[in-house]
C-alpha positions in Angstrom: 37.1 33.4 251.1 40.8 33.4 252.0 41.3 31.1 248.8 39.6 33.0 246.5 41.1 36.4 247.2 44.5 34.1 246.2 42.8 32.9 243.6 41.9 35.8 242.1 45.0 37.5 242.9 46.7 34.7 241.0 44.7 34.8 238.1 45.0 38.8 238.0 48.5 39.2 239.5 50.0 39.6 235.9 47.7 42.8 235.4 48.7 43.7 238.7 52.1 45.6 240.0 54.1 44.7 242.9 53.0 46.8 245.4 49.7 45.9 245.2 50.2 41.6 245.3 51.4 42.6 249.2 48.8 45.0 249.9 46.1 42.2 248.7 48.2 39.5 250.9 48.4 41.4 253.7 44.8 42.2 253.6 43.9 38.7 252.9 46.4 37.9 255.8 43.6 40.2 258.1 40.7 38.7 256.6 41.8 35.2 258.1 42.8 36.0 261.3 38.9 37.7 261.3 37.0 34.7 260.0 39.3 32.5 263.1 38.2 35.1 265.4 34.6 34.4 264.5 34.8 30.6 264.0 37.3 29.4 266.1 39.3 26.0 265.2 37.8 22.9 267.1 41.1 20.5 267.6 44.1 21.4 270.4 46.5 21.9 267.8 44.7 24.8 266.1 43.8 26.1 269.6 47.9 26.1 270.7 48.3 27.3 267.1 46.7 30.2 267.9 47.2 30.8 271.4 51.2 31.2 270.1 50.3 33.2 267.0 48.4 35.7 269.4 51.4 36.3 271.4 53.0 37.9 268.9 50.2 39.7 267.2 48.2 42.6 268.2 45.5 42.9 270.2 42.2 42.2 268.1 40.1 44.9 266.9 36.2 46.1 267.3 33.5 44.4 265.0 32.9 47.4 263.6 36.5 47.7 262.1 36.3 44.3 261.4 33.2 44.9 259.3 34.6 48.0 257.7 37.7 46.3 256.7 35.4 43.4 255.6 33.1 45.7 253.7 36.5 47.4 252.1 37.9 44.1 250.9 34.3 43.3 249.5 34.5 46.2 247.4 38.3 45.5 246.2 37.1 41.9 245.6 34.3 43.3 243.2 36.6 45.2 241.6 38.8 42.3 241.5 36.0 40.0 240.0 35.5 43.3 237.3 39.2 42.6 237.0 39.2 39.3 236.2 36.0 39.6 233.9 37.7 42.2 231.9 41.2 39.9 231.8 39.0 37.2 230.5 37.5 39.4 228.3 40.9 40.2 227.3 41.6 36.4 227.3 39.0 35.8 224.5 40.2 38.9 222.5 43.5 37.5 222.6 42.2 34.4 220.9 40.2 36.1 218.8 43.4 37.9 217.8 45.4 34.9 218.0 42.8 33.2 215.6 42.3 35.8 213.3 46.4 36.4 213.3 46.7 32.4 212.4 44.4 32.9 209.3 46.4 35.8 208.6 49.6 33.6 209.4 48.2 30.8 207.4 47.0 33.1 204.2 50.5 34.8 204.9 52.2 31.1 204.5 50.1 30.4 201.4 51.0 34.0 200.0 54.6 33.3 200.9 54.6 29.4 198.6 53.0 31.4 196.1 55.7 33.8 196.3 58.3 31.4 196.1 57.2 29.7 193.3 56.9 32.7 191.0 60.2 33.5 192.5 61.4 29.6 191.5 59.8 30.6 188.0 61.3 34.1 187.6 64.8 32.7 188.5 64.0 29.8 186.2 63.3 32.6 183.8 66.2 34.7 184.5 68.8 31.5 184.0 67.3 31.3 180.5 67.6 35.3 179.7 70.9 35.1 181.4 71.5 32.1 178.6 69.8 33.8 176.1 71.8 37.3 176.9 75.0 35.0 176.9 74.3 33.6 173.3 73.7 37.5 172.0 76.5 38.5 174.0 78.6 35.7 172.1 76.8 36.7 168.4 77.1 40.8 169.4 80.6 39.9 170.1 81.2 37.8 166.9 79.3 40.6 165.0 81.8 42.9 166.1 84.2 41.2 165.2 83.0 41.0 161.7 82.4 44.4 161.5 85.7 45.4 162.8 87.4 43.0 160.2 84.8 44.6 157.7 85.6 48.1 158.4 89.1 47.2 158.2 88.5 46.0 154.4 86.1 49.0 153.9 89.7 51.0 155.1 91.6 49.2 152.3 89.2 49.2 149.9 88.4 53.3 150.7 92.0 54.0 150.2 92.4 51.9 146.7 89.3 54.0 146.0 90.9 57.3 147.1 94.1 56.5 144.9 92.0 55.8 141.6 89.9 58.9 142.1 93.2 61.0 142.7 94.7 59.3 139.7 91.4 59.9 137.3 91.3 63.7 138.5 94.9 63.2 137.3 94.1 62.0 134.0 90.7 64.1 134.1 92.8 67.1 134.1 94.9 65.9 132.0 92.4 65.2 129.4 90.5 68.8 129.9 93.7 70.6 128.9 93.9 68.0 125.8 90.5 68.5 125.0 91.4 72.2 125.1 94.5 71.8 122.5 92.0 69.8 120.4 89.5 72.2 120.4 91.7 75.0 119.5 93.0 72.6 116.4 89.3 71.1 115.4 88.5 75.7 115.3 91.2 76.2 112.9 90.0 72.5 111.0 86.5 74.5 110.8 87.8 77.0 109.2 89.9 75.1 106.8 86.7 73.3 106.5 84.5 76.2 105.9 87.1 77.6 103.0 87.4 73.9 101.6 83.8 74.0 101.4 83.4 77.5 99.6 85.9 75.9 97.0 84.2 73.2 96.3 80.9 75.2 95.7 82.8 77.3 93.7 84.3 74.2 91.6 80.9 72.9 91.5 79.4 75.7 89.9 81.9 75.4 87.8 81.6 72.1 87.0 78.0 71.8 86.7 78.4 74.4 83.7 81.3 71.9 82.9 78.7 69.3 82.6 75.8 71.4 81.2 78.3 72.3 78.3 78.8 68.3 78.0 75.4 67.4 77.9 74.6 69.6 75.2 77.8 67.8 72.9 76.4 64.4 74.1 72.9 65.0 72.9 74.4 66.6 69.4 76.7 63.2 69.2 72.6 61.1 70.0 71.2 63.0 67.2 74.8 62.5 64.8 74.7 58.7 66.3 70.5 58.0 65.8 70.8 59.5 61.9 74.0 57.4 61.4 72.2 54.4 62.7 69.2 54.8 60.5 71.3 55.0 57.7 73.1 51.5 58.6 69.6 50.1 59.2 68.3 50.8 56.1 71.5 49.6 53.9 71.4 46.2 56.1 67.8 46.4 55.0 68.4 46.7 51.6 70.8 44.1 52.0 68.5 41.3 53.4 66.0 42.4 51.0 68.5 41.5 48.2 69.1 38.2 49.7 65.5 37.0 50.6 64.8 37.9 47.0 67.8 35.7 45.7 66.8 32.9 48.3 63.6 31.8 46.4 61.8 34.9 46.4 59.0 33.1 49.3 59.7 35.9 52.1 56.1 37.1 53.1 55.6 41.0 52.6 54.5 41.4 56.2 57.8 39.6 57.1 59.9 41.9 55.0 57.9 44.8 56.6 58.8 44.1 60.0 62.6 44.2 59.0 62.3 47.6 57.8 60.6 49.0 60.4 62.6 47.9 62.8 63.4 50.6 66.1 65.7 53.0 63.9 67.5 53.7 67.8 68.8 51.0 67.5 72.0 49.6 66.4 72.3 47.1 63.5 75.2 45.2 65.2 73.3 44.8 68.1 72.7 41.2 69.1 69.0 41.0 69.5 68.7 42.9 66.3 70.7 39.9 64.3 68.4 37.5 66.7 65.8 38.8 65.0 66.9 38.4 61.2 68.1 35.1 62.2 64.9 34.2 63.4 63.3 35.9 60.2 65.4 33.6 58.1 64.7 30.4 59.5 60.7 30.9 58.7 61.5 31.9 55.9 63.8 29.0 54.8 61.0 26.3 56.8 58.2 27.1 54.7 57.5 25.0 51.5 57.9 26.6 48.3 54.8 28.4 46.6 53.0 27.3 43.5 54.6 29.6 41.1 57.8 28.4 42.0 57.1 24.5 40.8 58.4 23.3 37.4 56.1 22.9 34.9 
């Protein structure tokens, strides 16, 4: 029994504090020297053993203390036992806990590789934004510098512009009071204008009665002209009739006819007019002669 209580106290010393590991040693200590008084050892040595050990201990106690004592370290050895169960029951927990904290250990290791990959990925993926971000940072910084060198040229170009405008509101001015001079003068041309053209109406008046005065002496010179043509038509009539009659006296009467009435409008010296008796003639001249005309 002796070995058990150690056991126990062994097993359960780590729930258990100081103070107590003596009292259960001492008590087991008690316990032993009981159980000798009740069996005592069978060889010499135990026997001098104990003859010796008695010497210095106390005189031994009544059974019924014994028993008490015995009873009392029954009841502590129960709740030892209950101890123990519940340590062991503590025991399993603690592998329960230990198990369920490996799973969690081992889902924690998994979580962690995954985590390291995406964080392998994501500084994968920040190198190339980092290049990426250098290149724009190298074309923001060339771009710049274009502008810069643009804005520069916009400067020139803005102050060329600036002189040119300055210099047309120069001329532009210029011009407005020039315009004003020539308007003043092309006011008093208008009026010149306007008088000019008052004379002129005035002279056309004038002139149209001029003319109307002129027309009136040329139609009296048509009239003189048409009555002095008719006479020169009818002597050059006369005078062709004379000379068809001394040709051979063959000029048809319907021939003759058509010289004298001829257009009297016209002139005799006019060219168609001598086309005409020329034509006459030669008809006359290309016919054969008549019957009367033949020698008999």
């Amino acid at each position: 029994m002796s070995s058990q209580v150690l056991v126990s106290g062994g097993i359960h010393g780590d729930g258990l504090d100081g103070g107590d590991v003596a009292t259960e040693i001492s008590e087991g200590a008690k316990v032993d020297n009981l159980l000798e008084e009740v069996h005592p050892a069978g060889d010499g040595d135990a026997t001098e053993q104990d003859t010796s050990r008695r010497l210095f201990e106390p005189p031994p106690r009544s059974m019924e203390a014994a028993r008490a004592e015995l009873a009392e370290l029954k009841l502590k050895l129960e709740e030892m036992e209950k101890e123990r169960a519940k340590a062991e029951s503590d025991l399993t927990n603690f592998e329960l806990r230990r198990e369920k904290m490996q799973v969690d250990y081992d889902a924690a290791v998994e979580s962690l590789t995954s985590m390291r990959e995406a964080r392998d990925a994501a500084v994968a993926e920040l190198e190339e934004a980092k290049e990426e971000l250098e290149k724009e940072k190298e074309a923001r910084q060339k771009a710049e510098a274009q502008l810069t060198a643009q804005a520069a040229s916009n400067r020139i170009v803005i102050g060329e512009l600036t002189e040119q405008i300055e210099e047309a509101q120069s001329k532009s001015e210029y011009m407005d009071g020039f315009i004003a001079t020539q308007t003043g003068e092309i006011e008093m041309l208008r009026e010149r204008l306007r008088d000019g053209r008052e004379k002129v109406r005035v002279l056309a008046e004038e002139d149209a009665a001029q003319r109307k005065l002129l027309v009136e002496k040329d139609t009296e010179v048509v009239n003189l002209n048409r009555t002095l043509a008719t006479l020169r038509q009818q002597l050059h009539v006369e005078s062709k009739r004379s000379t068809f009659s001394k040709l051979c006296g063959r000029a048809p009467k319907d021939m003759a006819d058509t010289i004298v009435y001829q257009d009297p409008d016209a002139s005799v010296d006019a060219p168609e007019q001598n086309e005409i008796f020329e034509e006459l003639l030669n008809r006359v001249l290309s016919q054969p002669p008549s019957m009367t005309d033949k020698p008999s």
